[in-house]
N, C-alpha and C positions, 0 to 999 in steps of 0.2 A: 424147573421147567414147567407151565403150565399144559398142564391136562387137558387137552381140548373136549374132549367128549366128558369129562366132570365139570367142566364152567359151562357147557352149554347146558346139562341135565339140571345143575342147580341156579342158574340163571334161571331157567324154564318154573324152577318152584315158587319163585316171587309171583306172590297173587296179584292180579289184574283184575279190574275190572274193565266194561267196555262200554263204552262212551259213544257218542259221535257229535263230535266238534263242526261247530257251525263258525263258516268265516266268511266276511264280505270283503272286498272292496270296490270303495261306490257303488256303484249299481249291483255288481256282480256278489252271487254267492256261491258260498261252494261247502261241502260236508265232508268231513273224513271219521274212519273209523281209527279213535285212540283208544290207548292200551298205556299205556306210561304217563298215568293220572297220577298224583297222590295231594289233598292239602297238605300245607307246607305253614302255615302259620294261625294262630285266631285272632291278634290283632295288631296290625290288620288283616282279616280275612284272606289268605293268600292260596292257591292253586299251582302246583306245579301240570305244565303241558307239554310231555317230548311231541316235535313235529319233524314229518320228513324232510330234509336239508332241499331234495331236490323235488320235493310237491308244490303243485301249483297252490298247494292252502297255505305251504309256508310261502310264498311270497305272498299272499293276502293278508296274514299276520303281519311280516314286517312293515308292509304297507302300511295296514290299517290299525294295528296296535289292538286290538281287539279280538276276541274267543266267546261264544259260547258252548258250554261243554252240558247236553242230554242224555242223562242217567236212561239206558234202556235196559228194559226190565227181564225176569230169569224168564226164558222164552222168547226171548226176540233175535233168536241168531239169524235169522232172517234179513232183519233190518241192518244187523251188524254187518253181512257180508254185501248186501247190495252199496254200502258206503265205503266197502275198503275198494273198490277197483278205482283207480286213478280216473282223473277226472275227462283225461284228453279219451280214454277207451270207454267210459259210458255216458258221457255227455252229460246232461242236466240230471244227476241223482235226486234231485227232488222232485221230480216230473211226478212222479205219482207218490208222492209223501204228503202228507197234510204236516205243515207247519203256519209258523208266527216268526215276525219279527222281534227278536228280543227290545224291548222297550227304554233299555241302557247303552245298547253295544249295537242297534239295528242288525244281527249275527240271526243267524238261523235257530229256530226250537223246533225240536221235534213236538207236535203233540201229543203222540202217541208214543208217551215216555212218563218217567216216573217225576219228571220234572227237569230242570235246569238252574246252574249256574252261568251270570255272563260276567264277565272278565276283561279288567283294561292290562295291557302288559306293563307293568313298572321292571322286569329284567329280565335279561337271556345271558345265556352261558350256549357259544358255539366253538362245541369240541364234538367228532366223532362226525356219524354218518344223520346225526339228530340234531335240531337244537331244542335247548332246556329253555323254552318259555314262563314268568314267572307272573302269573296274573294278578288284581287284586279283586275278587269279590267284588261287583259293583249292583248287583241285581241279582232275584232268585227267586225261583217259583216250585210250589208243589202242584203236579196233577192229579196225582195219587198214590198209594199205601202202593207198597210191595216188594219184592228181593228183588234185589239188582242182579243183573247181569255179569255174570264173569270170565273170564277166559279158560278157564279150566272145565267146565261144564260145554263147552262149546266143543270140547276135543282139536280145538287149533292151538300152536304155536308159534309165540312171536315174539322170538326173544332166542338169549344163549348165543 
């Protein structure tokens, strides 16, 4: 019989970092806070992306086949929590963010990040309350040196 409270405590131990995925479709953009990042190949260059099944950024994906994902840096839980509230409760989260359009993907970049990858979806796997987005590296930029951001320094859980 599974443990309930030992799969959550050691679910919880798998490092994370934390990201915020920039998605468009057509005109519309929109940003979430991820957590269930990892690369997944070197070539070609692949990115695995979990997204919520029922976010409005996962229908923008499916739509528009496209991701990018900005590396935020160790001190920016800030920026991290103003991107996790769903999009229908805080409205245009970019309203006072300074970004760019990613140059491959038209997808949102944070500026005020340690950089970005953008991402065309070549596969997904939909099983559970996620789907497993599988992108290819199509563009990338550095803005600058520094430690990334991680979930464990932030004192949040998400996950188990």
């Amino acid at each position: 019989m599974l443990d309930e409270q030992a799969k959550k405590t050691m679910l919880r131990k798998i490092p994370h970092g934390l990201y915020i995925c920039g998605v468009k479709d057509g005109d519309d953009v929109n940003g979430f806070t991820a957590s269930w990042v990892m690369q997944a190949s070197f070539t070609p260059p692949l990115v695995v992306n979990c997204v919520k099944n029922d976010s409005s950024s996962h229908a923008m994906v499916k739509s528009s086949g496209v991701f990018a994902l900005s590396v935020l840096e160790d001190g920016q839980k800030e920026m991290a929590a103003k991107f996790f509230k769903p999009l229908r409760r805080a409205g245009n989260k970019f309203e006072d963010v300074e970004f760019e359009i990613g140059p491959e993907t038209g997808c949102p970049v944070i500026k005020d990040s340690l950089g970005y990858v953008e991402c065309k979806v070549v596969g997904s796997v939909e099983h559970g309350d996620h789907t497993v987005f599988v992108g290819e590296v199509v563009g990338a930029g550095v803005h600058r040196e520094g430690k990334a951001l991680n979930l464990e320094t932030t004192g949040w859980n998400y996950g188990g």
